[in-house]
Backbone as CSV, one residue per row, in Angstrom:
resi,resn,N_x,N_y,N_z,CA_x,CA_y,CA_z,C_x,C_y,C_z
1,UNK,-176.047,-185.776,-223.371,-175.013,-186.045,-222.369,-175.064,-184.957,-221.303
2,UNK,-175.245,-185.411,-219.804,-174.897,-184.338,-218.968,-173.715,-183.656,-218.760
3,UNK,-173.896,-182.584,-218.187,-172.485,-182.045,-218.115,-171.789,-182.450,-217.130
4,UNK,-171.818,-183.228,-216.128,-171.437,-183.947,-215.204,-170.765,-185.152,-216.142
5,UNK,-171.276,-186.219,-216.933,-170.573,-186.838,-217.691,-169.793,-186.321,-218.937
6,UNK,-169.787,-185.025,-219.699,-169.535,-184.581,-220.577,-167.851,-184.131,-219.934
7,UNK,-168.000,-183.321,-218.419,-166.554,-183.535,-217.993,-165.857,-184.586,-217.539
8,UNK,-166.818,-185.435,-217.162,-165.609,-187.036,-217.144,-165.247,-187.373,-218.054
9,UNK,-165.562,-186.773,-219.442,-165.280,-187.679,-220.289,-163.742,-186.542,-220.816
10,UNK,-163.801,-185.551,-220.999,-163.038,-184.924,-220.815,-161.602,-184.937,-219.723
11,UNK,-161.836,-185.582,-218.790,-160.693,-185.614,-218.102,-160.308,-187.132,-218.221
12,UNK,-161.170,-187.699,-218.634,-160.451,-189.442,-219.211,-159.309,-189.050,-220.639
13,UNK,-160.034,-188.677,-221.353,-159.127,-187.917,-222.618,-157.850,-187.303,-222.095
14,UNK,-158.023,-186.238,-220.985,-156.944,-185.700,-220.519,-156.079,-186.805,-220.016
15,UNK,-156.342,-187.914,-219.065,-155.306,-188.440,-218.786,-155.123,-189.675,-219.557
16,UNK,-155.928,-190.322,-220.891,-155.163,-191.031,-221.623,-154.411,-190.342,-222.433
17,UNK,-154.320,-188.938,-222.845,-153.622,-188.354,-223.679,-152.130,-188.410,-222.840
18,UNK,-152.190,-188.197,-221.715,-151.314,-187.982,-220.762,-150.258,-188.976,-220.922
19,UNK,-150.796,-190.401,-221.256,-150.315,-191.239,-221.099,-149.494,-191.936,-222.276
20,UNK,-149.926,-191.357,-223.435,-148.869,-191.576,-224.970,-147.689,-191.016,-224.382
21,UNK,-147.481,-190.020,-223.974,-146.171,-189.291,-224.079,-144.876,-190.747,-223.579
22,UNK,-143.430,-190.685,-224.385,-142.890,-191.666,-223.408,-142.049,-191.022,-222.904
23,UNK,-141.198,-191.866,-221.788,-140.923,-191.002,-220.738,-139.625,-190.535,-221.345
24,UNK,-139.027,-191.202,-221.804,-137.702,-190.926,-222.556,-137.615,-189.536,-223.002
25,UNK,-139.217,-189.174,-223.723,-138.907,-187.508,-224.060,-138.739,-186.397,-223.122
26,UNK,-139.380,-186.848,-222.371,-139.684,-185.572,-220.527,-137.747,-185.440,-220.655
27,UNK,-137.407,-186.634,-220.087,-135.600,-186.879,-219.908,-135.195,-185.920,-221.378
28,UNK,-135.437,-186.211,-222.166,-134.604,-185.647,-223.167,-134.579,-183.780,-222.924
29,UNK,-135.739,-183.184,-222.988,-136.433,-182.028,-223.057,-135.563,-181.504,-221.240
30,UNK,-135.653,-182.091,-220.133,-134.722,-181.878,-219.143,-133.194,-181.749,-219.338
31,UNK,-132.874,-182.795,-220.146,-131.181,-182.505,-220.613,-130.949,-181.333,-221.470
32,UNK,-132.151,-180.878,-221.941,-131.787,-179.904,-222.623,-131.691,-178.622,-221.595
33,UNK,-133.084,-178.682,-221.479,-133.207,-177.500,-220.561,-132.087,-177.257,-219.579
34,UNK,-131.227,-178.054,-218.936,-130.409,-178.361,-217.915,-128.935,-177.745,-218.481
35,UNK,-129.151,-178.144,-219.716,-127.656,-177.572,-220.607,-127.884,-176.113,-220.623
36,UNK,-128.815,-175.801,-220.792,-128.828,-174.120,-221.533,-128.966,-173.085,-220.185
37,UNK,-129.160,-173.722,-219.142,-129.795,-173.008,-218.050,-129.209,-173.108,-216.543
38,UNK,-128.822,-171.995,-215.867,-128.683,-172.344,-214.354,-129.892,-172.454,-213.805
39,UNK,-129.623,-172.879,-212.026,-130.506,-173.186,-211.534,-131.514,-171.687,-210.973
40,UNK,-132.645,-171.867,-211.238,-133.264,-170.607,-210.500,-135.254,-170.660,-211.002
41,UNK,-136.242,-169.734,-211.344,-137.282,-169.888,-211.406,-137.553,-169.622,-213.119
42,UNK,-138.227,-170.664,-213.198,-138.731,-171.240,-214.175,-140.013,-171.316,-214.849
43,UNK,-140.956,-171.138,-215.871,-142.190,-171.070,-215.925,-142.471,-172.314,-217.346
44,UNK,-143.165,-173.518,-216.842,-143.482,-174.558,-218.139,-145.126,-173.548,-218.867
45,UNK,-144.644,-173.306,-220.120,-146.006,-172.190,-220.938,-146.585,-173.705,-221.344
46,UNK,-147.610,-174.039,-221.329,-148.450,-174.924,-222.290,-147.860,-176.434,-221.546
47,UNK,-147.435,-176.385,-220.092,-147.089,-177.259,-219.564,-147.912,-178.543,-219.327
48,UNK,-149.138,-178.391,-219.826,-149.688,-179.606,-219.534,-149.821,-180.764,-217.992
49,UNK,-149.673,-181.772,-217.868,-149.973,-182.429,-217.096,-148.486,-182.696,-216.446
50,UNK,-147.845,-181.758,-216.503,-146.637,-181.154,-215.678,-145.518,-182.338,-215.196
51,UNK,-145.530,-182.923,-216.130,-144.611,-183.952,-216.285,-142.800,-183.580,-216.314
52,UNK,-142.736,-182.503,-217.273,-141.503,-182.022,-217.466,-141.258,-181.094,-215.857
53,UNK,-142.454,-180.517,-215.529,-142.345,-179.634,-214.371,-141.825,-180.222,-213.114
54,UNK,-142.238,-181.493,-213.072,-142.064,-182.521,-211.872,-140.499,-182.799,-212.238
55,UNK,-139.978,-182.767,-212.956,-138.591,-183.136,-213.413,-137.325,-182.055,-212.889
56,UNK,-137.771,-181.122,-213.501,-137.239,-179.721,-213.368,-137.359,-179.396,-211.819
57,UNK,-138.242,-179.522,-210.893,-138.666,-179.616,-208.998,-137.860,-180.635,-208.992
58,UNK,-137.532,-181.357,-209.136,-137.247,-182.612,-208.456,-135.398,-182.211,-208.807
59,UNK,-134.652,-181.601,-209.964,-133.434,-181.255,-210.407,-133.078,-180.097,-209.641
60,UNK,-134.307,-179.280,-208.671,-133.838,-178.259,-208.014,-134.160,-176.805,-208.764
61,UNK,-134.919,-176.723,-209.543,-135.512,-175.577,-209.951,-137.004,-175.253,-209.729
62,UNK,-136.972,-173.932,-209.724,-138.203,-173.304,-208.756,-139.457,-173.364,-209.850
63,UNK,-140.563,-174.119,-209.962,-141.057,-173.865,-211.277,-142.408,-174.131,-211.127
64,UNK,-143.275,-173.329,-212.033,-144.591,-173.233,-212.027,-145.055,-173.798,-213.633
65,UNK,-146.034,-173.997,-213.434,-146.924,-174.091,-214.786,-147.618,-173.612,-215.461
66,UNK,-147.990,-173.175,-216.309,-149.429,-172.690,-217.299,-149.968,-173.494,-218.528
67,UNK,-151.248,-173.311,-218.021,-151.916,-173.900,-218.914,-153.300,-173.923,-219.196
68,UNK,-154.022,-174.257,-220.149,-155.200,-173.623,-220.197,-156.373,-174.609,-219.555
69,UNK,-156.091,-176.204,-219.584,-156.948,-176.965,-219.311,-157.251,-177.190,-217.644
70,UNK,-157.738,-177.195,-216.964,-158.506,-177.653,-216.104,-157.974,-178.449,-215.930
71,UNK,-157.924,-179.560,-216.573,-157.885,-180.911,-216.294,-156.420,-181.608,-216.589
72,UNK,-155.847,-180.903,-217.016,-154.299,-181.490,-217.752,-153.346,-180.806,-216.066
73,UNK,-154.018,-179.597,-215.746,-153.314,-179.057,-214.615,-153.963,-180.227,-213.098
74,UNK,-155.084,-180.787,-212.996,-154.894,-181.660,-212.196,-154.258,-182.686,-212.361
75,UNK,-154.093,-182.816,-213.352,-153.239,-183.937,-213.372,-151.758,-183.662,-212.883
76,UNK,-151.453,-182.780,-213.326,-149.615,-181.919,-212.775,-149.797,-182.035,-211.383
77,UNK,-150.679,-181.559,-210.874,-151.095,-182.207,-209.297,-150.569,-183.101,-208.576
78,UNK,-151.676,-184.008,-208.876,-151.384,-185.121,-208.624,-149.676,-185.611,-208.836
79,UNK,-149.422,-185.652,-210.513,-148.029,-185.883,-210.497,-146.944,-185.085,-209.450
80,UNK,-147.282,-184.187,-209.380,-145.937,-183.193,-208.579,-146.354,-184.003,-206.880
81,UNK,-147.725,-184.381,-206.439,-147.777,-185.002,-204.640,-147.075,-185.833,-205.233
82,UNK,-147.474,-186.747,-206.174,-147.024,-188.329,-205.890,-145.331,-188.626,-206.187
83,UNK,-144.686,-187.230,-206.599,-143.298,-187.147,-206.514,-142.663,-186.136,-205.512
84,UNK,-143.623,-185.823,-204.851,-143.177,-185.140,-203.767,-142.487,-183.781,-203.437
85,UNK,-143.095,-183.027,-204.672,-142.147,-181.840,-204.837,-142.950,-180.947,-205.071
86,UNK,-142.744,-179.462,-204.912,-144.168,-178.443,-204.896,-143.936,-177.866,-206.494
87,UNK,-144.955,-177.144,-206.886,-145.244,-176.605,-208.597,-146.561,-176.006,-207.957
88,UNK,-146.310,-174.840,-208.621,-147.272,-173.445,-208.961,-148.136,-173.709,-209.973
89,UNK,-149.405,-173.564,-210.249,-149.885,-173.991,-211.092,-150.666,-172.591,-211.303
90,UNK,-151.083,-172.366,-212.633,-151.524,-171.432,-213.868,-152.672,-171.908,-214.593
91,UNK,-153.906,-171.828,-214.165,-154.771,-171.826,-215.372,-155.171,-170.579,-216.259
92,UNK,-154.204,-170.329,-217.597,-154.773,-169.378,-218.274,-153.692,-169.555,-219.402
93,UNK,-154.298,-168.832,-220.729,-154.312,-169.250,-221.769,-152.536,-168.258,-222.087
94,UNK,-151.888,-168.631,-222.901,-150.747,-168.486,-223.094,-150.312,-166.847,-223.910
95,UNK,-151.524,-166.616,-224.469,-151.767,-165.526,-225.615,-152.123,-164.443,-224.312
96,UNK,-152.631,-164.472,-223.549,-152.956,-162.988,-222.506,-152.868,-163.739,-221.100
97,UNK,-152.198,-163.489,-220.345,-151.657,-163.755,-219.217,-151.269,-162.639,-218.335
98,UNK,-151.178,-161.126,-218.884,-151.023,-159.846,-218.542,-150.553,-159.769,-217.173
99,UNK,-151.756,-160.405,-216.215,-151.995,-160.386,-214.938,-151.321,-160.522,-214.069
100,UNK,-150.826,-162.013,-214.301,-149.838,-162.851,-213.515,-148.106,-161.957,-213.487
101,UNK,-148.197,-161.887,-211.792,-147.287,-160.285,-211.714,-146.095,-161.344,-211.193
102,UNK,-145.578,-162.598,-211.942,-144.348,-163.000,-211.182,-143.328,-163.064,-212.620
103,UNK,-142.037,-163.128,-212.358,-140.944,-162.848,-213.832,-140.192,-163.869,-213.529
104,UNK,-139.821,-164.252,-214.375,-139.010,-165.788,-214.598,-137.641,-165.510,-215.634
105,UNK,-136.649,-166.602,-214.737,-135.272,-166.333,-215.522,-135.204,-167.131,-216.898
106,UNK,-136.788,-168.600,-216.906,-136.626,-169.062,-218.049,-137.771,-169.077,-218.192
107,UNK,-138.450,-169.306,-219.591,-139.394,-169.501,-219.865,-138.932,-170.802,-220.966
108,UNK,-140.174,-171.949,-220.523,-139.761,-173.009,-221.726,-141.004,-173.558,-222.128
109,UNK,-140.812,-174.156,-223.490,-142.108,-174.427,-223.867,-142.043,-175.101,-225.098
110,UNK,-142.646,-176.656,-224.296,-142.394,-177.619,-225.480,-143.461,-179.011,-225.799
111,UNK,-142.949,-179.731,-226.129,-144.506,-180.598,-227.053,-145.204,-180.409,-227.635
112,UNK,-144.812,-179.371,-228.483,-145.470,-178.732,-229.435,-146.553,-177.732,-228.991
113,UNK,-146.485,-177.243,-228.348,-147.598,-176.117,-227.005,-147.519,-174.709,-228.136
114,UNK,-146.855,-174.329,-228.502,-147.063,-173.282,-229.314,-147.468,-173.550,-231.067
115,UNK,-147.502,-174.938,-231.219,-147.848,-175.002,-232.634,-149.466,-175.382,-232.956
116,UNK,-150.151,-175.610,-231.329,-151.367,-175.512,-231.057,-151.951,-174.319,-231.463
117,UNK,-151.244,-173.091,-231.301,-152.055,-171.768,-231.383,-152.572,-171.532,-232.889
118,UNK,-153.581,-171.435,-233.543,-154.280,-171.087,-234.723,-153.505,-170.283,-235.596
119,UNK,-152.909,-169.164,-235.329,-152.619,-168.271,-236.186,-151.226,-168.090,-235.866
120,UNK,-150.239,-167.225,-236.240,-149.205,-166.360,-236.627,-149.749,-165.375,-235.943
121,UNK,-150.577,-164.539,-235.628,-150.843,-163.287,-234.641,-150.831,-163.885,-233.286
122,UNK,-151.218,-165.139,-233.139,-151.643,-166.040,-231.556,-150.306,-166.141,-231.298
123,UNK,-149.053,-166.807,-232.101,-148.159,-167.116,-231.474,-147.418,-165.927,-231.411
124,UNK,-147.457,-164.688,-232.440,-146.974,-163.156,-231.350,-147.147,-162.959,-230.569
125,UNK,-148.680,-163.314,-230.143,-148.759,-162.657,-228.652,-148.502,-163.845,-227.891
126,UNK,-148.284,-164.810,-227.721,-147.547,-165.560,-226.781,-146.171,-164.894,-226.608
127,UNK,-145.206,-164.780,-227.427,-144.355,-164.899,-227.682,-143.922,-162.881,-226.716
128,UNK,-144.835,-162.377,-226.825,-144.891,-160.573,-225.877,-145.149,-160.966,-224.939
129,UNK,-145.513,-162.447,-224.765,-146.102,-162.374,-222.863,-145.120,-163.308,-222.233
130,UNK,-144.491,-164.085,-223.566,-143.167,-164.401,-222.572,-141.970,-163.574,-222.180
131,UNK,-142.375,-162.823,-223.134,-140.958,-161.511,-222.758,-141.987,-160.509,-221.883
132,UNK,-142.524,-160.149,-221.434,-142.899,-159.414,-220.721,-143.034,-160.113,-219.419
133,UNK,-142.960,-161.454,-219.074,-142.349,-162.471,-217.876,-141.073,-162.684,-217.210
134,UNK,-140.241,-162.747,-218.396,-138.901,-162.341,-218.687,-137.968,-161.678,-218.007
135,UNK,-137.198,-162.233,-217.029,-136.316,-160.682,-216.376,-135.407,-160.615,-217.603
136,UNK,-134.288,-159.380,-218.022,-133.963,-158.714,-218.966,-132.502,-160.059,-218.711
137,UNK,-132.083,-160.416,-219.789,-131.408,-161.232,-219.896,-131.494,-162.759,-219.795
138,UNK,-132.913,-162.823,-219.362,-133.489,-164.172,-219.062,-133.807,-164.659,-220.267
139,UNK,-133.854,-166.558,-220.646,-133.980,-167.513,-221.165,-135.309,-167.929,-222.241
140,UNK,-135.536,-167.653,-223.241,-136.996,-168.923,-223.851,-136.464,-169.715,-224.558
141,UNK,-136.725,-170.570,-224.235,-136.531,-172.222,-224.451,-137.885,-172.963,-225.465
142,UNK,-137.549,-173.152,-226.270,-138.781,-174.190,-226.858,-138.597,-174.755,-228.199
143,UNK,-139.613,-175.655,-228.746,-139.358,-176.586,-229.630,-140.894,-176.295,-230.575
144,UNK,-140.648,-176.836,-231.652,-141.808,-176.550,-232.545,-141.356,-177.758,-233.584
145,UNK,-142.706,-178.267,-234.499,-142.375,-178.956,-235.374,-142.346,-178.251,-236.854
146,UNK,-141.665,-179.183,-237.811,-141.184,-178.361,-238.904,-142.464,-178.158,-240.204
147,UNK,-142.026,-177.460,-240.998,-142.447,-177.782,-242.255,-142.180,-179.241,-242.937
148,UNK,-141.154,-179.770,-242.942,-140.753,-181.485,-242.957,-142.128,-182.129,-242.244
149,UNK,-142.204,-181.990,-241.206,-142.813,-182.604,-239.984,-144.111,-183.110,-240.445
150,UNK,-144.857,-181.875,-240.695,-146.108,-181.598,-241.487,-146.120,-181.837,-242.524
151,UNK,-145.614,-181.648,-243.727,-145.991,-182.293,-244.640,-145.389,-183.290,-245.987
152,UNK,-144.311,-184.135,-244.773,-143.764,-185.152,-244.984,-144.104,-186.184,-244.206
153,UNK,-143.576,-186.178,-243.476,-143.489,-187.144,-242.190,-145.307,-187.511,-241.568
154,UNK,-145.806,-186.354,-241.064,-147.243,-186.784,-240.975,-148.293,-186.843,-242.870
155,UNK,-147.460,-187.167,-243.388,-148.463,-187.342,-244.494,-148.988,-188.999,-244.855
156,UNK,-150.519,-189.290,-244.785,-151.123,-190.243,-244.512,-150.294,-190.851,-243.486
157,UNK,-150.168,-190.512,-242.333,-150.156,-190.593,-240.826,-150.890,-191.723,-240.325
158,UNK,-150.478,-192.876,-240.500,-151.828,-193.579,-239.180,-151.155,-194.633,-238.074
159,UNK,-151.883,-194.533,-236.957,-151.158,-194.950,-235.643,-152.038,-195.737,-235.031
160,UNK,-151.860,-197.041,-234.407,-153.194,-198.139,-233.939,-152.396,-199.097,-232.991
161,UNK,-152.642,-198.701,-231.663,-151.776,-199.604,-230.631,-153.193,-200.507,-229.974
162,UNK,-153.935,-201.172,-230.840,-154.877,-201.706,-230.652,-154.364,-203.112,-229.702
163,UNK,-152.910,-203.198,-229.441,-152.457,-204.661,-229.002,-152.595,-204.104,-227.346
164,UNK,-153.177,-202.853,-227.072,-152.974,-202.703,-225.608,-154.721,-203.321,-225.209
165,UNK,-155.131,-203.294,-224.638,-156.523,-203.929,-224.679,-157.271,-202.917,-223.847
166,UNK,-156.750,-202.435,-222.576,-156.975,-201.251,-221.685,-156.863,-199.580,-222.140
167,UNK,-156.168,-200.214,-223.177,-155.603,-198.195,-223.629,-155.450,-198.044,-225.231
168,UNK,-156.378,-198.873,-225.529,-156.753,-198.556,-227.222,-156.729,-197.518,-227.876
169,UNK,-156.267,-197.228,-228.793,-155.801,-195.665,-229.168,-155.549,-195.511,-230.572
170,UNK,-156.497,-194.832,-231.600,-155.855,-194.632,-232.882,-155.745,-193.364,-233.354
171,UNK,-154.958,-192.963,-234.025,-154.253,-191.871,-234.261,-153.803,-191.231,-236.069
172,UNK,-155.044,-190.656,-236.336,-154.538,-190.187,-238.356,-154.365,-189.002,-238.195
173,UNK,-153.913,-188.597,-238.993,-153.166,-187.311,-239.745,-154.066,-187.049,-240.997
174,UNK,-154.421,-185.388,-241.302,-154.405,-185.052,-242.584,-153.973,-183.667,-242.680
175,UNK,-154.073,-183.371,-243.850,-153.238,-181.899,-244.213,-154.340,-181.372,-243.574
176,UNK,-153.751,-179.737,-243.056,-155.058,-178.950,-242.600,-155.024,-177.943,-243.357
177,UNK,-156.373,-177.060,-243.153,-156.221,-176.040,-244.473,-155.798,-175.140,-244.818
178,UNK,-154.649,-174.893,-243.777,-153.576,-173.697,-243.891,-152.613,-174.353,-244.482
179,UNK,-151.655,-173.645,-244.618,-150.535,-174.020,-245.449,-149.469,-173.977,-243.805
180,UNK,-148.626,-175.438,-244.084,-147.928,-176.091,-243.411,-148.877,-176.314,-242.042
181,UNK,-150.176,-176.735,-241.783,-150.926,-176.966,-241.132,-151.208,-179.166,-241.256
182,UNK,-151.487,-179.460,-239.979,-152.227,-180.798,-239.994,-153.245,-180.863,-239.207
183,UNK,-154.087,-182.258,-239.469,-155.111,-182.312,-238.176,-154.869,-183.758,-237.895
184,UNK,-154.721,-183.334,-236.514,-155.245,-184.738,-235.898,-156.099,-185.444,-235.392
185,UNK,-156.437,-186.334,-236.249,-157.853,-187.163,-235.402,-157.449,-188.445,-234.079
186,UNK,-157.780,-187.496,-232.986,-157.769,-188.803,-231.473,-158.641,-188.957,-231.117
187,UNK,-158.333,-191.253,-231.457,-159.873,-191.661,-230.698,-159.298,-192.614,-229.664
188,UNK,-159.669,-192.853,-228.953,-159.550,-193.772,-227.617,-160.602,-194.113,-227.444
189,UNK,-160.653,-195.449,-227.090,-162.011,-196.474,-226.631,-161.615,-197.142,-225.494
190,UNK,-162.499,-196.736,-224.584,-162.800,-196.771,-223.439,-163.960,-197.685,-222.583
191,UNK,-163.594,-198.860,-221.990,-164.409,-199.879,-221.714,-165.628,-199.405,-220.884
192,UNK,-166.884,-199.308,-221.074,-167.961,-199.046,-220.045,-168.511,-200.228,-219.750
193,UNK,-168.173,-200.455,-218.275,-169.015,-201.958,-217.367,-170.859,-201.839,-217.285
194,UNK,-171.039,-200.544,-217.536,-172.641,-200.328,-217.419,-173.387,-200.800,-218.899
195,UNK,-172.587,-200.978,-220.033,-173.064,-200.789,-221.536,-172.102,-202.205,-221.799
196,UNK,-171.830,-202.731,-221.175,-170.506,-203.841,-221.406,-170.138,-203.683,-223.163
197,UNK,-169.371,-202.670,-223.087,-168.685,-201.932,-224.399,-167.858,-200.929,-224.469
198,UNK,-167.274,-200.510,-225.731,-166.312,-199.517,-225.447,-167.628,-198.147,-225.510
199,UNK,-166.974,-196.869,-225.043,-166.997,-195.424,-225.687,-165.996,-195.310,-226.067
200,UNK,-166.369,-193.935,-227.108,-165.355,-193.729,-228.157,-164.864,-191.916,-227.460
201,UNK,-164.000,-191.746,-227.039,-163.642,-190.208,-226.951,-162.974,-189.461,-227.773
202,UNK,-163.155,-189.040,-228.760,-162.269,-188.293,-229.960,-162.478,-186.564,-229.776
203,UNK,-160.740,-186.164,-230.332,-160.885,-185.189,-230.720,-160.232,-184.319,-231.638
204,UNK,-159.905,-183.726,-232.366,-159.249,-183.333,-233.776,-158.381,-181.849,-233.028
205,UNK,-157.307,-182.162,-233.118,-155.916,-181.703,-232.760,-155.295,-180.952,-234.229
206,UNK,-155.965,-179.515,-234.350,-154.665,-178.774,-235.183,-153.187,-178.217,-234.666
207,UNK,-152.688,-178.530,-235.564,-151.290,-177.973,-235.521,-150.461,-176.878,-236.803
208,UNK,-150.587,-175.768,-236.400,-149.608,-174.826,-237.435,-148.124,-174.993,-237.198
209,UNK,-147.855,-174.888,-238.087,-146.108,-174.265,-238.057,-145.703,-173.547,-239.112
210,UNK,-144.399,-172.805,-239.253,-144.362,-171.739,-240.162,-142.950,-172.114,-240.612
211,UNK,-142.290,-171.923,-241.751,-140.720,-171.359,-242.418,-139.794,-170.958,-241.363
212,UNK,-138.964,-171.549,-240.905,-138.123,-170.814,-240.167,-137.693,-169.175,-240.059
213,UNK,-137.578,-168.718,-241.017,-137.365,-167.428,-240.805,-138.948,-166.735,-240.137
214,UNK,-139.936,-166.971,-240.398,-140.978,-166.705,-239.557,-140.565,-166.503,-237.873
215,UNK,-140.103,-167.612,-237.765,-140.143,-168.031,-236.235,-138.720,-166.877,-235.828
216,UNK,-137.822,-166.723,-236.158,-136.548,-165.969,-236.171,-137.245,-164.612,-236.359
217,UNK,-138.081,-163.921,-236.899,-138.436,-163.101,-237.104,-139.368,-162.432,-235.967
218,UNK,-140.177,-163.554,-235.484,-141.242,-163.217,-234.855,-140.368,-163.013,-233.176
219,UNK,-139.052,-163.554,-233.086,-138.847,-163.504,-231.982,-138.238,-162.174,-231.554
220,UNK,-137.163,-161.565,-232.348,-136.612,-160.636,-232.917,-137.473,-159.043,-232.354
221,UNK,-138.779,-159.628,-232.920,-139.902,-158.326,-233.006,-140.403,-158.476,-231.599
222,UNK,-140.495,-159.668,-230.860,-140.885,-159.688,-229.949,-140.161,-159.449,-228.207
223,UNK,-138.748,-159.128,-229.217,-137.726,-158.115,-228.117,-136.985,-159.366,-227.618
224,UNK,-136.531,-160.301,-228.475,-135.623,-161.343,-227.942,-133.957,-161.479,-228.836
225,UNK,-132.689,-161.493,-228.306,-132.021,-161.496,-229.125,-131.208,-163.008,-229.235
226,UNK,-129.932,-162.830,-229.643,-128.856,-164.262,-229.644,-129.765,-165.717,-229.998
227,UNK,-130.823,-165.193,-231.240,-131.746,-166.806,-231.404,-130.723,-167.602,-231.990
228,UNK,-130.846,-169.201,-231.177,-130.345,-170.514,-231.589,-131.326,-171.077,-231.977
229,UNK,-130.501,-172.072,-233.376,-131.789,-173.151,-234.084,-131.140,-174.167,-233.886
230,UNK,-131.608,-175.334,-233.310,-130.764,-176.395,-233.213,-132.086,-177.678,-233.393
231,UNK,-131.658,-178.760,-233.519,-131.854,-180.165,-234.034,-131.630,-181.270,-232.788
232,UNK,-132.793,-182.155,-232.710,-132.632,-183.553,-231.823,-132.357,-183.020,-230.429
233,UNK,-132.688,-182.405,-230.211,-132.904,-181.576,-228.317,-131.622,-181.221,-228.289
234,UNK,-131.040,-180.436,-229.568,-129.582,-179.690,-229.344,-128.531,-180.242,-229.540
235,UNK,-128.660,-181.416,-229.706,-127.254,-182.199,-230.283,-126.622,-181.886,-231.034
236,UNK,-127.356,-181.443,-232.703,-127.086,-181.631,-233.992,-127.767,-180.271,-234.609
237,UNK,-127.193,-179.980,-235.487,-127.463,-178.611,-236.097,-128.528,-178.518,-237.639
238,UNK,-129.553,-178.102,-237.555,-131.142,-178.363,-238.390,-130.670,-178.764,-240.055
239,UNK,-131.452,-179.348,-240.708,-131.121,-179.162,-242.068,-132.302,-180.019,-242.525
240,UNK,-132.366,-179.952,-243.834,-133.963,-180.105,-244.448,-134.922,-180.515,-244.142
241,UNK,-134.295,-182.116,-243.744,-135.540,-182.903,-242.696,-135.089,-183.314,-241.355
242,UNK,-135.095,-181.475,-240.498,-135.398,-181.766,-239.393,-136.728,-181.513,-238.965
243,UNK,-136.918,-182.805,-238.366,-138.800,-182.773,-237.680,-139.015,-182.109,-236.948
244,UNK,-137.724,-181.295,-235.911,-138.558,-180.186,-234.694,-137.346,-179.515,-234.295
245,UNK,-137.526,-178.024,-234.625,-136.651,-177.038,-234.461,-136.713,-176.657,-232.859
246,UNK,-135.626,-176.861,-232.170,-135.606,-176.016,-230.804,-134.574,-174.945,-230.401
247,UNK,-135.460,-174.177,-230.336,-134.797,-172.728,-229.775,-134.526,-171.948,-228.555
248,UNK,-133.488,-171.040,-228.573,-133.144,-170.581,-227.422,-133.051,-169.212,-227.848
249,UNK,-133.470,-168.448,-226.939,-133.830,-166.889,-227.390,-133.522,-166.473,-226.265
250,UNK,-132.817,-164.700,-226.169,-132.352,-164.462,-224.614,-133.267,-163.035,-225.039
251,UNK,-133.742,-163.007,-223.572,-134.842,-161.781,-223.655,-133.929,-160.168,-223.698
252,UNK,-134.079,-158.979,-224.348,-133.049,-157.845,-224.517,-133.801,-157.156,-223.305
């Protein structure tokens, strides 16, 4: 495969991935953010194809993105012209960001963007570079999935919206080999008019998560105080099988 086709194929992935999300969650993840927060500058960590970002511009907050892909940030692009509102965009990875000399009153970060990171040392150092972004009293905002999540709920996992004909998509789960770890296998088939057939674009999606007190702990150390654990984008207050803990941490 050339590398000329090796990145198309890559940014097809990027924007059918783009396209599972439903919109209902962006709205939800905004009502939240909207509750916990005045208006002022904002930074989406692991923002992706800047969907929530376009939301947050468009509600009147000043907000940029980060993120590591190439291709998930053109897409935020595009989305932020075709809604007509400006976004800062960030290509760089969430764990060392050092560089970037601007400070934000919130930092938020959600769709699971931090349960991507491999290790418990990866999400420390995310977690020093959002407080070191941080003006002193300023906001982190974010959501993570549970121990429930992982290895209840995604256990023998399988997902097949094969009734779309254009946007074919299947989706398994298995345990991964960490403890409270999964993997995800994404395939999408993709019609080629030159081969009159599909391609197949797959790619295997880990996800860690840790014990709550982990996460309370790690924030703590990472110079954040007043942590909230809350349930269903803040409605409802966590308990055994909640699928995704979201938190609010105020930087000291």
């Amino acid at each position: 495969m050339t590398d000329e086709n090796l990145q198309q194929n890559y940014s097809t992935f990027a924007e059918k991935y783009d396209q599972l999300f439903d919109d209902n969650m962006y709205e939800a993840w905004l009502a939240f953010v909207k509750v916990h927060t005045t208006k002022g500058t904002i930074l989406d960590l692991g923002g992706g194809a800047g969907r929530l970002a376009v939301l947050l511009a468009e509600d009147g907050y000043a907000v940029d993105v980060l993120d590591l892909s190439a291709d998930m940030l053109t897409l935020a692009q595009r989305h932020a012209q075709a809604a007509k509102v400006d976004i800062n965009l960030l290509q760089a990875d969430m764990r060392d960001w050092s560089d970037w000399p601007k400070i934000y009153d919130t930092i938020i970060s959600f769709a699971d963007a931090f349960n991507y990171l491999p290790t418990l040392h990866d999400f420390k150092a995310a977690l020093a570079q959002a407080a070191q972004h941080l003006n002193t009293g300023g906001q982190l905002l974010f959501d993570v999935i549970t121990p429930y999540q992982v290895n209840e709920l995604y256990q023998d996992y399988y997902y097949n919206n094969d009734d779309d004909a254009d946007n074919i998509f299947m989706w398994t789960s298995y345990p991964g080999d960490s403890i409270n770890s999964v993997d995800h296998d994404l395939k999408f088939f993709v019609y080629d008019e030159a081969i009159d057939g599909f391609k197949i674009l797959r790619e295997i999606h880990h996800e860690q998560t840790y014990d709550l007190i982990v996460y309370q702990q790690a924030l703590e150390e990472a110079g954040f105080k007043d942590v909230q654990v809350m349930a269903d984008f803040g409605i409802h207050s966590v308990n055994d099988e909640t699928s995704r803990w979201f938190f609010k941490a105020v930087k000291i």
